[in-house]
PDB file of N, CA, C and O in Angstrom, chain B, residues numbered from 101:
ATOM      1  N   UNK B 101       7.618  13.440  19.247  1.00  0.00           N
ATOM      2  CA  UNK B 101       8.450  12.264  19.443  1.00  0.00           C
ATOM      3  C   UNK B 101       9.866  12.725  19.780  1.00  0.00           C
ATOM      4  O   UNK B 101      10.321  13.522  18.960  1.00  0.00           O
ATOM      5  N   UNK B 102      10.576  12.441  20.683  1.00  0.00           N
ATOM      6  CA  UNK B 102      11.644  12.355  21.216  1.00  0.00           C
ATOM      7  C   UNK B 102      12.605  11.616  20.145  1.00  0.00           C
ATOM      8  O   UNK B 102      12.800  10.402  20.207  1.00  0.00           O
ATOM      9  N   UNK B 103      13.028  12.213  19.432  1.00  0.00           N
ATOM     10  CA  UNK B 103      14.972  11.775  18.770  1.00  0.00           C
ATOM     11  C   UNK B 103      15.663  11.737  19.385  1.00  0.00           C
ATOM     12  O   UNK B 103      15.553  12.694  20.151  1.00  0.00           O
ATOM     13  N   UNK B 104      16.461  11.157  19.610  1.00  0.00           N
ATOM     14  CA  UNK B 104      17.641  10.798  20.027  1.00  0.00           C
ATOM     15  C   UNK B 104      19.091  11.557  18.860  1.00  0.00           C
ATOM     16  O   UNK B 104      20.093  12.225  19.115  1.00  0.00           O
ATOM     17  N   UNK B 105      18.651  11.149  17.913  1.00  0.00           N
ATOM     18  CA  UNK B 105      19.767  11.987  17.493  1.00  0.00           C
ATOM     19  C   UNK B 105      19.342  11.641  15.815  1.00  0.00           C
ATOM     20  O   UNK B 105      18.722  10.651  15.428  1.00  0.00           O
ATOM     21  N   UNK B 106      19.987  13.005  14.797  1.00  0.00           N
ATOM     22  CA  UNK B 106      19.686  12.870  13.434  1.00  0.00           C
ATOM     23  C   UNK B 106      20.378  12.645  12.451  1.00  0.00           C
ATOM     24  O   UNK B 106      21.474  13.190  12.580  1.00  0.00           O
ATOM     25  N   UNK B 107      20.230  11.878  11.138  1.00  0.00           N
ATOM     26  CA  UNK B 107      21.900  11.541  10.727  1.00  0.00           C
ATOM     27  C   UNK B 107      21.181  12.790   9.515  1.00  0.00           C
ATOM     28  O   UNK B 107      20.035  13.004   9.120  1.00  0.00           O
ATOM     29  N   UNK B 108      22.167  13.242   9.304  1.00  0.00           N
ATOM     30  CA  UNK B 108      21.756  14.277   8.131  1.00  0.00           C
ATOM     31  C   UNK B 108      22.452  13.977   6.638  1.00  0.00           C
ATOM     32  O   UNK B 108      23.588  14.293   6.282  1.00  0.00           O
ATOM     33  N   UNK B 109      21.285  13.175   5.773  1.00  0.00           N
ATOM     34  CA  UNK B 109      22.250  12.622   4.731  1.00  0.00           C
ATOM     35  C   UNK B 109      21.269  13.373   3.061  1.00  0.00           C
ATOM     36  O   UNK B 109      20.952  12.806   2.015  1.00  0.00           O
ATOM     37  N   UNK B 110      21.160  14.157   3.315  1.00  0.00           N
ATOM     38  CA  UNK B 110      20.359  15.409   2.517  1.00  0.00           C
ATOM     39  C   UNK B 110      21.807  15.707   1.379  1.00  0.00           C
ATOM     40  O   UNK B 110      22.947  15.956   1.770  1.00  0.00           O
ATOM     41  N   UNK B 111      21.445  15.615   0.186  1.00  0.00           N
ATOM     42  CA  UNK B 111      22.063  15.781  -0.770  1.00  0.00           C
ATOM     43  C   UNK B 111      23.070  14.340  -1.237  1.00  0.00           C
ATOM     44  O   UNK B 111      23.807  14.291  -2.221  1.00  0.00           O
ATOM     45  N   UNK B 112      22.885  13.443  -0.410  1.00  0.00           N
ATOM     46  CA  UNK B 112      23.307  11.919  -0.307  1.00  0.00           C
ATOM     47  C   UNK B 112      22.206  10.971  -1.028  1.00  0.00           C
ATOM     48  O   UNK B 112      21.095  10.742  -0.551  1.00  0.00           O
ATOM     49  N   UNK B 113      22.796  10.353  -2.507  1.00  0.00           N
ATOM     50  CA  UNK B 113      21.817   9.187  -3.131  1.00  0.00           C
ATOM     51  C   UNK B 113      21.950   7.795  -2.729  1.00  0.00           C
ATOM     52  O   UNK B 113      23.078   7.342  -2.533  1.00  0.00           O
ATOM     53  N   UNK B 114      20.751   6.955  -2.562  1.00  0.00           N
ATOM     54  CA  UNK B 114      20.789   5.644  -2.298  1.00  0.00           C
ATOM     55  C   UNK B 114      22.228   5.451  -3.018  1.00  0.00           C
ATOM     56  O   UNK B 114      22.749   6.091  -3.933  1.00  0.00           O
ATOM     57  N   UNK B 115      22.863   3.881  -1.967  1.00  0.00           N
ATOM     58  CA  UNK B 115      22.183   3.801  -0.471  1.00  0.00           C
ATOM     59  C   UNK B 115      22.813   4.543   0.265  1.00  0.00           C
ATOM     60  O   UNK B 115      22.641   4.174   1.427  1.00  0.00           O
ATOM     61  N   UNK B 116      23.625   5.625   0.184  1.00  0.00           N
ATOM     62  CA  UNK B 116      24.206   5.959   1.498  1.00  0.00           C
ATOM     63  C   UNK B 116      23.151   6.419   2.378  1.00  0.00           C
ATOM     64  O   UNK B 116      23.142   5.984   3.530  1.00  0.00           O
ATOM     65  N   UNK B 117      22.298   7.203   2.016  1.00  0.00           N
ATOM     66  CA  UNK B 117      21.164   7.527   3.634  1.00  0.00           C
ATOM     67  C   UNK B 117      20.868   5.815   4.654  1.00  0.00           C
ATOM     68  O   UNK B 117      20.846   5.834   5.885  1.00  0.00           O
ATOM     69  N   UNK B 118      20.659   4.417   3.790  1.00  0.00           N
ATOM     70  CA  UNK B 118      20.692   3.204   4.153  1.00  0.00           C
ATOM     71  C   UNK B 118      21.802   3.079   4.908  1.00  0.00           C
ATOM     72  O   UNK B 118      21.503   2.862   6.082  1.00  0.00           O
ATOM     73  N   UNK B 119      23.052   3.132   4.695  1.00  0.00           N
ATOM     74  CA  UNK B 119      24.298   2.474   4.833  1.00  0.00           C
ATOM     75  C   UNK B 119      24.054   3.473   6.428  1.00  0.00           C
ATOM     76  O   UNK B 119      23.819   2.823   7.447  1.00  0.00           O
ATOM     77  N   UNK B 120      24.132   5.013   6.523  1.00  0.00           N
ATOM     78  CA  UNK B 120      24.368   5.364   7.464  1.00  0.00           C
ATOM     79  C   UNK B 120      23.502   5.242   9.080  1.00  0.00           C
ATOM     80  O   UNK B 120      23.812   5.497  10.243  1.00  0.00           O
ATOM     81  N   UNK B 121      22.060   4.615   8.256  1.00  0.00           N
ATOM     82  CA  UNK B 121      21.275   4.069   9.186  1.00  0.00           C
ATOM     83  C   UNK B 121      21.472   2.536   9.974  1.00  0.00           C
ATOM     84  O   UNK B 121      21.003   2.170  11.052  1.00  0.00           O
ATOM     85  N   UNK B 122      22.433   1.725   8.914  1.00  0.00           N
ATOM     86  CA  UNK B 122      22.928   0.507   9.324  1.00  0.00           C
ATOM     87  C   UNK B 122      24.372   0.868  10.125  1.00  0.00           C
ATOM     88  O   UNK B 122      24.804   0.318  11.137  1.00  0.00           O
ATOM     89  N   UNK B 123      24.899   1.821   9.454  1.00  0.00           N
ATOM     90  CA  UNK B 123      25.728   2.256  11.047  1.00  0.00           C
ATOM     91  C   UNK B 123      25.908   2.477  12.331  1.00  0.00           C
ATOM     92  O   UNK B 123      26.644   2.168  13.268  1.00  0.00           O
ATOM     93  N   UNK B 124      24.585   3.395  11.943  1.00  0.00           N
ATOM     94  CA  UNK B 124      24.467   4.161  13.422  1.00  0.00           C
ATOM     95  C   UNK B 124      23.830   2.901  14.541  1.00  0.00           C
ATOM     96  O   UNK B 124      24.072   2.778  15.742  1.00  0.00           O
ATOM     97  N   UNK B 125      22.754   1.873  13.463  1.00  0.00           N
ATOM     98  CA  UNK B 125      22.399   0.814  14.544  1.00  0.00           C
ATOM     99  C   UNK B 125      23.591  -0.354  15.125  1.00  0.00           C
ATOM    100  O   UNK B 125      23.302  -1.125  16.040  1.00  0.00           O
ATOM    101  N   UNK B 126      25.104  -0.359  14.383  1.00  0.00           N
ATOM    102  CA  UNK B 126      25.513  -1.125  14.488  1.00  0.00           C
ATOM    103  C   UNK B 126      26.357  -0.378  15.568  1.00  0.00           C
ATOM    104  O   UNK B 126      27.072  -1.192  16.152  1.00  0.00           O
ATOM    105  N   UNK B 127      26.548   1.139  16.122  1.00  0.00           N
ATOM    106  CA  UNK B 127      27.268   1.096  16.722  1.00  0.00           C
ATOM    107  C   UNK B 127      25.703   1.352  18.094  1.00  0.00           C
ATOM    108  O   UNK B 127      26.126   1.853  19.136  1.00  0.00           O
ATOM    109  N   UNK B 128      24.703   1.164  18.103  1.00  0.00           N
ATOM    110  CA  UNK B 128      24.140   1.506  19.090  1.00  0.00           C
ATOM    111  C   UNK B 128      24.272  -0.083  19.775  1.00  0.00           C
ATOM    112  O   UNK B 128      24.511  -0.253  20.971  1.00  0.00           O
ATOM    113  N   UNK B 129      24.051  -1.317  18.691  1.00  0.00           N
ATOM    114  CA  UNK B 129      24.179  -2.618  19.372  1.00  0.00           C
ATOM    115  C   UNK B 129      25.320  -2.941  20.124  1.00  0.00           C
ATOM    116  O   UNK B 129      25.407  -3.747  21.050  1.00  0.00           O
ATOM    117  N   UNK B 130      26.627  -1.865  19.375  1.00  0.00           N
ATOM    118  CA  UNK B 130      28.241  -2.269  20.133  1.00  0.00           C
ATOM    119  C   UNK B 130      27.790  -1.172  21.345  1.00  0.00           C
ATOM    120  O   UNK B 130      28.001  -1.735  22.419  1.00  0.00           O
ATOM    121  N   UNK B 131      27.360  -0.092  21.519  1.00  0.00           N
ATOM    122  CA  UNK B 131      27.515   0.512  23.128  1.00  0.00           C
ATOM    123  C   UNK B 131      25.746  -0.185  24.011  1.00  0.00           C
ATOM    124  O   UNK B 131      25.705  -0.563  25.182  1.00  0.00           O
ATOM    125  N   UNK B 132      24.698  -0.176  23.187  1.00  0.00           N
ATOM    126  CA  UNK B 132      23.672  -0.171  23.937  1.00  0.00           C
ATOM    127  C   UNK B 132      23.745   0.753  25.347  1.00  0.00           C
ATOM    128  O   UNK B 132      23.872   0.144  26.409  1.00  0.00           O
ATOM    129  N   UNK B 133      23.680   1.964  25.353  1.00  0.00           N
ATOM    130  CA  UNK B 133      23.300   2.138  26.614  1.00  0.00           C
ATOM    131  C   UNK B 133      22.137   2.575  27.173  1.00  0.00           C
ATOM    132  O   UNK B 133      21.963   3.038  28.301  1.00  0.00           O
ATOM    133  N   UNK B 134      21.095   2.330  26.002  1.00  0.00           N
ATOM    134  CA  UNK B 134      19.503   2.441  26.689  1.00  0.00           C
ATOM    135  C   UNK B 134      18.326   1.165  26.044  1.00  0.00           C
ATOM    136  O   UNK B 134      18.994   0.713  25.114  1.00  0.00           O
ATOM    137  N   UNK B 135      17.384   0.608  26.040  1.00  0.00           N
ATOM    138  CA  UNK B 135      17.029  -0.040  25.736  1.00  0.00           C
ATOM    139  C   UNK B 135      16.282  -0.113  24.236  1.00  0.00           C
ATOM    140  O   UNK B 135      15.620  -1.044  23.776  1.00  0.00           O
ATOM    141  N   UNK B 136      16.541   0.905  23.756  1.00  0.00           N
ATOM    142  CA  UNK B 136      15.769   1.682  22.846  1.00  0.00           C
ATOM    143  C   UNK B 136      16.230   2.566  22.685  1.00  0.00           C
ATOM    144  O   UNK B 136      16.551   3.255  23.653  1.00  0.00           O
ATOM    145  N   UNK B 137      16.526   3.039  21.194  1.00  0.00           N
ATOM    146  CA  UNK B 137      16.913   5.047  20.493  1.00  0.00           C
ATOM    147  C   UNK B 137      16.187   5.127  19.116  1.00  0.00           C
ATOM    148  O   UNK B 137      15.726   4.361  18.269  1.00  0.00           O
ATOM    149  N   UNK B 138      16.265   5.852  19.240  1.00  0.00           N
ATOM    150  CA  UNK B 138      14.881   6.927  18.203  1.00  0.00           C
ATOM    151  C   UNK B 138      15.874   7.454  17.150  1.00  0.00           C
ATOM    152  O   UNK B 138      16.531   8.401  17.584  1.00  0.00           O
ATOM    153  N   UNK B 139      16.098   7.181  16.171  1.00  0.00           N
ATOM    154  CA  UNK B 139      17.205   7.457  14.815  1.00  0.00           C
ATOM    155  C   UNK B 139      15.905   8.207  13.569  1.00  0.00           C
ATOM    156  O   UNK B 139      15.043   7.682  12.864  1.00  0.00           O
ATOM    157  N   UNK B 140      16.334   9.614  13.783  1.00  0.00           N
ATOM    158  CA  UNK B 140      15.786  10.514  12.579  1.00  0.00           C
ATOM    159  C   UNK B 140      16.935  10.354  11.397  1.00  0.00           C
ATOM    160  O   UNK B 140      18.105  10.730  11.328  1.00  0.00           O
ATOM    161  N   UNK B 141      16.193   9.732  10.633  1.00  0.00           N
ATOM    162  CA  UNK B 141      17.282  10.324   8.845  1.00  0.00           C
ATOM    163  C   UNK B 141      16.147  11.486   8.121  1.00  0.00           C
ATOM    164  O   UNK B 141      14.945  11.475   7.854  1.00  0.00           O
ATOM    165  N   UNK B 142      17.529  12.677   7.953  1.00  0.00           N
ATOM    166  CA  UNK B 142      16.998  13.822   6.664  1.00  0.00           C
ATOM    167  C   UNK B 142      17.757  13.267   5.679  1.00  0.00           C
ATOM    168  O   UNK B 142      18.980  13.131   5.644  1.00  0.00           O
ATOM    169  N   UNK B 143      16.776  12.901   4.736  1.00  0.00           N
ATOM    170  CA  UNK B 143      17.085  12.941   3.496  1.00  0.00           C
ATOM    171  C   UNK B 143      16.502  13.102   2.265  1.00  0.00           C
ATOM    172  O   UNK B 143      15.347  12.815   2.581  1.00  0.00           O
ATOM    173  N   UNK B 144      16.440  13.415   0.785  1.00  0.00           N
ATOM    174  CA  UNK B 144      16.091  14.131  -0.198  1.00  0.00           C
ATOM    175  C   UNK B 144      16.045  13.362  -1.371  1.00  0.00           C
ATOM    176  O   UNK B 144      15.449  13.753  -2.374  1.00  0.00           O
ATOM    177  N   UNK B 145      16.722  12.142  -1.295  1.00  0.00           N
ATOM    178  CA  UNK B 145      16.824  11.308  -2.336  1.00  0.00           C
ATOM    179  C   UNK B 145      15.179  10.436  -2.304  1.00  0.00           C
ATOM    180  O   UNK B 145      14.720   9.565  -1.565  1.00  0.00           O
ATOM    181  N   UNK B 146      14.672  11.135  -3.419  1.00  0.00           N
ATOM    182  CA  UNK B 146      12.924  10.275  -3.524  1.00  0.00           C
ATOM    183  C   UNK B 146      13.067   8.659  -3.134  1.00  0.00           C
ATOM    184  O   UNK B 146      12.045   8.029  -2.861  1.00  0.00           O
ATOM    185  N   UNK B 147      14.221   8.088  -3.120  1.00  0.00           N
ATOM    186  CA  UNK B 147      14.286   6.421  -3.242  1.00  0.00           C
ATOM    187  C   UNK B 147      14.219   6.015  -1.722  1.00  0.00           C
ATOM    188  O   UNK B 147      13.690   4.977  -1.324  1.00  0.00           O
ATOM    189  N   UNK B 148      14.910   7.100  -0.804  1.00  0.00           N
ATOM    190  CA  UNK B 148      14.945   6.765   1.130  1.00  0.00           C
ATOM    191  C   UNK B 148      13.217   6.536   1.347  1.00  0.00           C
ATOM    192  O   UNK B 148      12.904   6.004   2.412  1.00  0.00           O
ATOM    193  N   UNK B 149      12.334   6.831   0.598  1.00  0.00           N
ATOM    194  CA  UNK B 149      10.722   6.735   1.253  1.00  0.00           C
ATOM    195  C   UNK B 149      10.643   5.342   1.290  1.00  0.00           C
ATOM    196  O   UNK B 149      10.105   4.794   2.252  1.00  0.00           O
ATOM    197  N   UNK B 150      11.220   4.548   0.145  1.00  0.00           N
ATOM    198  CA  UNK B 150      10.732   3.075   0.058  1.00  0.00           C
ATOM    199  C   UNK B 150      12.257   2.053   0.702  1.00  0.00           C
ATOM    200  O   UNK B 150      12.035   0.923   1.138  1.00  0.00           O
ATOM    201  N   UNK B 151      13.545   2.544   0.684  1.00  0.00           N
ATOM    202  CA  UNK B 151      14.519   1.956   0.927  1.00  0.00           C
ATOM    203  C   UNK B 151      14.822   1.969   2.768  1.00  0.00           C
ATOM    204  O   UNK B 151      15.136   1.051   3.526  1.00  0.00           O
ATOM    205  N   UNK B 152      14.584   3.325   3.000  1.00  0.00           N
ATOM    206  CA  UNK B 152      14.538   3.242   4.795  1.00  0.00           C
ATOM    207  C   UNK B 152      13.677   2.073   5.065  1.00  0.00           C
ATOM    208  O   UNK B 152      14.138   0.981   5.396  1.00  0.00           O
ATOM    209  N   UNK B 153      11.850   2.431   4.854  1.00  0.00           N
ATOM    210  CA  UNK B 153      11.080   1.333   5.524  1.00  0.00           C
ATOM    211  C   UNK B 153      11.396  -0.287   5.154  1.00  0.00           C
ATOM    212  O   UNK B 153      11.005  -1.181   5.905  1.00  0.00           O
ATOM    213  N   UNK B 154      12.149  -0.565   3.911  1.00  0.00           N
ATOM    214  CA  UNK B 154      12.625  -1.973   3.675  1.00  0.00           C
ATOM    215  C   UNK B 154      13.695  -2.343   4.750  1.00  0.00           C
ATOM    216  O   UNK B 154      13.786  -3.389   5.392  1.00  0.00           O
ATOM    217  N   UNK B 155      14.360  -1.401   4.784  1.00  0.00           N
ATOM    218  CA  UNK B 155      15.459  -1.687   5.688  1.00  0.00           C
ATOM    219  C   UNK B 155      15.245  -2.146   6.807  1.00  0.00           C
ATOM    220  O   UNK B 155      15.786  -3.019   7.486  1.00  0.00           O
ATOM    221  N   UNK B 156      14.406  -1.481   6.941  1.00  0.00           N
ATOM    222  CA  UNK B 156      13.434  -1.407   8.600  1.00  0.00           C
ATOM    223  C   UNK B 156      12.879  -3.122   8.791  1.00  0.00           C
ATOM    224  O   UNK B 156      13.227  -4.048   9.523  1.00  0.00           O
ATOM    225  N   UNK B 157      12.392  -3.041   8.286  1.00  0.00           N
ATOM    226  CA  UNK B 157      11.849  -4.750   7.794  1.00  0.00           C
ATOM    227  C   UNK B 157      12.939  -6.040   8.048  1.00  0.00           C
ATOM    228  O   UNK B 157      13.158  -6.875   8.925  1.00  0.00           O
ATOM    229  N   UNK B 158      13.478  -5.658   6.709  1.00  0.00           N
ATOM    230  CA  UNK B 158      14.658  -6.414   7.120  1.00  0.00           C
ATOM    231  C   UNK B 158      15.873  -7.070   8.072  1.00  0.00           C
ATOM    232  O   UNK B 158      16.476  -8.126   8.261  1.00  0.00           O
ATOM    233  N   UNK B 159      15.788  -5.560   8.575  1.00  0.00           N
ATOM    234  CA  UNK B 159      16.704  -5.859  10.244  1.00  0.00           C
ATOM    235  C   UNK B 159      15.789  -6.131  11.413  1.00  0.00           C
ATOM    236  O   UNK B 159      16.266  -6.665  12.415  1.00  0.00           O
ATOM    237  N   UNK B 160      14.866  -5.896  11.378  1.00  0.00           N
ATOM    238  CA  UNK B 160      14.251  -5.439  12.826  1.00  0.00           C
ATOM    239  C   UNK B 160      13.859  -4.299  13.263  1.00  0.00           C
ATOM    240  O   UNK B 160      13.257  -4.428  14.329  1.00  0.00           O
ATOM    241  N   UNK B 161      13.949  -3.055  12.844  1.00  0.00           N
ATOM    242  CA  UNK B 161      13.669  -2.250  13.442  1.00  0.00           C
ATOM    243  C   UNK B 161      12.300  -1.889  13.133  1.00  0.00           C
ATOM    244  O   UNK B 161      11.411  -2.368  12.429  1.00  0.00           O
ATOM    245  N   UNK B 162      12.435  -0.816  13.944  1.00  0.00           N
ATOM    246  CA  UNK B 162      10.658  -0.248  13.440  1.00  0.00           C
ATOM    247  C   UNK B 162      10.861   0.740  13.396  1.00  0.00           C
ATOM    248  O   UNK B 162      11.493   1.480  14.149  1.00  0.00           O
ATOM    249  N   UNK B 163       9.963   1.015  11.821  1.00  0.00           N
ATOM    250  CA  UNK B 163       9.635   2.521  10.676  1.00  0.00           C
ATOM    251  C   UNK B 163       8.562   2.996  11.704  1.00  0.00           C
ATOM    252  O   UNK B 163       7.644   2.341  12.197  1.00  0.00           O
ATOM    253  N   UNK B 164       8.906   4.296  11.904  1.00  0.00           N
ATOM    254  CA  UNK B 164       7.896   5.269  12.671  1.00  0.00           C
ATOM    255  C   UNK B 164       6.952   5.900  11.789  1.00  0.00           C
ATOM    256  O   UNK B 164       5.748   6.005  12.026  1.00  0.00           O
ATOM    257  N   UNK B 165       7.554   6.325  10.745  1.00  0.00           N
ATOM    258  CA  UNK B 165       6.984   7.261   9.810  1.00  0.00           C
ATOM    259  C   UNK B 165       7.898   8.508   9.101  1.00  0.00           C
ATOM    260  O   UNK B 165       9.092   8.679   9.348  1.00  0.00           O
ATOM    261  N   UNK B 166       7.180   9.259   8.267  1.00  0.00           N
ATOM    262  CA  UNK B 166       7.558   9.878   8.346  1.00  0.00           C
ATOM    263  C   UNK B 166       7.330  11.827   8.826  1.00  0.00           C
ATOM    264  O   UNK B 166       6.160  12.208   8.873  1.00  0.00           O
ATOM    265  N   UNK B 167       8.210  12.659   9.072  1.00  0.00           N
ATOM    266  CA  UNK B 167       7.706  13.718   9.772  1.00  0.00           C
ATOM    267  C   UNK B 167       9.002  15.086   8.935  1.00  0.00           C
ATOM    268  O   UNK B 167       9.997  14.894   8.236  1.00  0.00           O
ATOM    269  N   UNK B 168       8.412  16.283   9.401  1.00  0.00           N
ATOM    270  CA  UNK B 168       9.602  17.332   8.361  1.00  0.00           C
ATOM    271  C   UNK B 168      10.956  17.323   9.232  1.00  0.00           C
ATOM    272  O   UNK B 168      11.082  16.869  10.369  1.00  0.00           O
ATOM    273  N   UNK B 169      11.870  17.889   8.486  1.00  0.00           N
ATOM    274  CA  UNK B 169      13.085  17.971   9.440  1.00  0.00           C
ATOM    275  C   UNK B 169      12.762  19.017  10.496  1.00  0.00           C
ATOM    276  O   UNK B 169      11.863  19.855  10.426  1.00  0.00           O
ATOM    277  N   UNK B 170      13.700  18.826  11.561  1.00  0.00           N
ATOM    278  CA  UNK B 170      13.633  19.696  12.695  1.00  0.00           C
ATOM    279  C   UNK B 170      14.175  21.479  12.473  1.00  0.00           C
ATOM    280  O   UNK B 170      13.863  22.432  13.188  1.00  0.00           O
ATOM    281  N   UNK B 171      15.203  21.479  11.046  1.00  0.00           N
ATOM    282  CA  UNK B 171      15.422  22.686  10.514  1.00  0.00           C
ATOM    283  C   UNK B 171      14.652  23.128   9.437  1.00  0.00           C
ATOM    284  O   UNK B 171      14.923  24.155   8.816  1.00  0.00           O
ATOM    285  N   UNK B 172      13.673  22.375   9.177  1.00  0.00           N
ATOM    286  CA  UNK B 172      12.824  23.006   8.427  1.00  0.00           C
ATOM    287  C   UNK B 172      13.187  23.360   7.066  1.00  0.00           C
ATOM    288  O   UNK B 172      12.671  24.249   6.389  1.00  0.00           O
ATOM    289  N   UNK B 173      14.479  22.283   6.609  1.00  0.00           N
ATOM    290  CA  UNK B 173      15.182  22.341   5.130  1.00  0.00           C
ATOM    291  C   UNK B 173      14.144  21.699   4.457  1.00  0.00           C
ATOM    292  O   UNK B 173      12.936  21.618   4.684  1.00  0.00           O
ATOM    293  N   UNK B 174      15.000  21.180   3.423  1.00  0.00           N
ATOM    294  CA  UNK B 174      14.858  20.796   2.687  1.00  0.00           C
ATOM    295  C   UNK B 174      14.718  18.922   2.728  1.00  0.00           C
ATOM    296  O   UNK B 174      15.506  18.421   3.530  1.00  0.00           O
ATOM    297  N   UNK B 175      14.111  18.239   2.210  1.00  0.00           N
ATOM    298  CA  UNK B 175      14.034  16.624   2.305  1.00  0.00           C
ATOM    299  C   UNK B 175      12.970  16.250   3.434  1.00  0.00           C
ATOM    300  O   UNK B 175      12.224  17.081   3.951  1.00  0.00           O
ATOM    301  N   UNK B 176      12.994  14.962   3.733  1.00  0.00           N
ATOM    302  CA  UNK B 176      11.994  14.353   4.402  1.00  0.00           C
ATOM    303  C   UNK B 176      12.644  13.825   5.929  1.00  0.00           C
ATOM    304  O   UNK B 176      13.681  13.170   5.822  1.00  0.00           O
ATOM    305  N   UNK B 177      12.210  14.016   7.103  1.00  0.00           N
ATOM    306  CA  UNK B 177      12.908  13.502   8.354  1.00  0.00           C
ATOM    307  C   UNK B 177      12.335  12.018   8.116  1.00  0.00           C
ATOM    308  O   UNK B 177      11.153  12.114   7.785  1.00  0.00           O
ATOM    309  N   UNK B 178      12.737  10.755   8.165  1.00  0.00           N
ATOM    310  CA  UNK B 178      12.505   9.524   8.726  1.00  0.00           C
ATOM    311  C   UNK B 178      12.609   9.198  10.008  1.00  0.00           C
ATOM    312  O   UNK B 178      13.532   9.680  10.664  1.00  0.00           O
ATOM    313  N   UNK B 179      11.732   8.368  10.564  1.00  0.00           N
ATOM    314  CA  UNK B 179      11.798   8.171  12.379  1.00  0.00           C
ATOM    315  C   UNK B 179      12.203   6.459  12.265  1.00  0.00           C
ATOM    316  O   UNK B 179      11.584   5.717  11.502  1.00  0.00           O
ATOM    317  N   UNK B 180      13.324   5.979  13.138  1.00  0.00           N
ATOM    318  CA  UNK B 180      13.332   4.533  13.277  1.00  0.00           C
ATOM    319  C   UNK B 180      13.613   4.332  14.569  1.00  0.00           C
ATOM    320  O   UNK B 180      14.444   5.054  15.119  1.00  0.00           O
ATOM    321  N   UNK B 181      13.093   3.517  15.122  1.00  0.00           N
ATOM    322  CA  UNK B 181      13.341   3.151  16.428  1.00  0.00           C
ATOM    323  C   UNK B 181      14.162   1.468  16.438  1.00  0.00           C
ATOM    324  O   UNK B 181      13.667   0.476  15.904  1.00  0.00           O
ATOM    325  N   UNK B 182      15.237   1.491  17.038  1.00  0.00           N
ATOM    326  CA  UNK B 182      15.883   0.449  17.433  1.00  0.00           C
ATOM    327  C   UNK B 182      15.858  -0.189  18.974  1.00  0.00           C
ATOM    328  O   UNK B 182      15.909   0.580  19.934  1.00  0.00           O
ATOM    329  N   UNK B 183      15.803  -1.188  19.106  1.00  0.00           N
ATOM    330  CA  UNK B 183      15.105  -1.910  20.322  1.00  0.00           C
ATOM    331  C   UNK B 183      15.982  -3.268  20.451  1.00  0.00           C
ATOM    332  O   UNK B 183      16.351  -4.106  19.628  1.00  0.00           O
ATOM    333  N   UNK B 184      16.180  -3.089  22.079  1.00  0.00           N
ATOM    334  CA  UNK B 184      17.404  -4.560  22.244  1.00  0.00           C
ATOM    335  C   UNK B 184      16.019  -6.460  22.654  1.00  0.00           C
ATOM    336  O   UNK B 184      16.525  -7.572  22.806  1.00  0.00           O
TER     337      UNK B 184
END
């Protein structure tokens, strides 16, 4: 799967891994410049497994799943896709 880009919030406890995923979509709605982006969160806090996919729900987006980080640390990569 193609990312677009990863927020790295590894050593970060609910909600900030949340908060920074409601960021990053709020500034993709202020530029939009593709119709669709692919938002990986690393993070480590056991609570992002059930708080990302709510989030996901809640706004609109769609939970991909989940997959390892691309550095091969430590925590869990999350996949969300945002869509205009």
């Amino acid at each position: 799967m193609n990312v677009d880009f990863w927020l790295d919030e590894r050593g970060r406890r609910c909600p900030i891994p949340v908060i920074a995923l409601a960021r990053s979509q709020s500034q993709w709605l202020k530029d939009e410049q593709s119709p669709t982006q692919v938002v990986g969160v690393l993070a480590d806090d056991p609570a992002a497994q059930y708080d990302i996919p709510a989030w996901c729900r809640l706004k609109g987006a769609e939970f991909l799943g989940e997959t390892t980080p691309p550095d091969e640390g430590e925590g869990t990569g999350y996949l969300v896709r945002f869509s205009s």
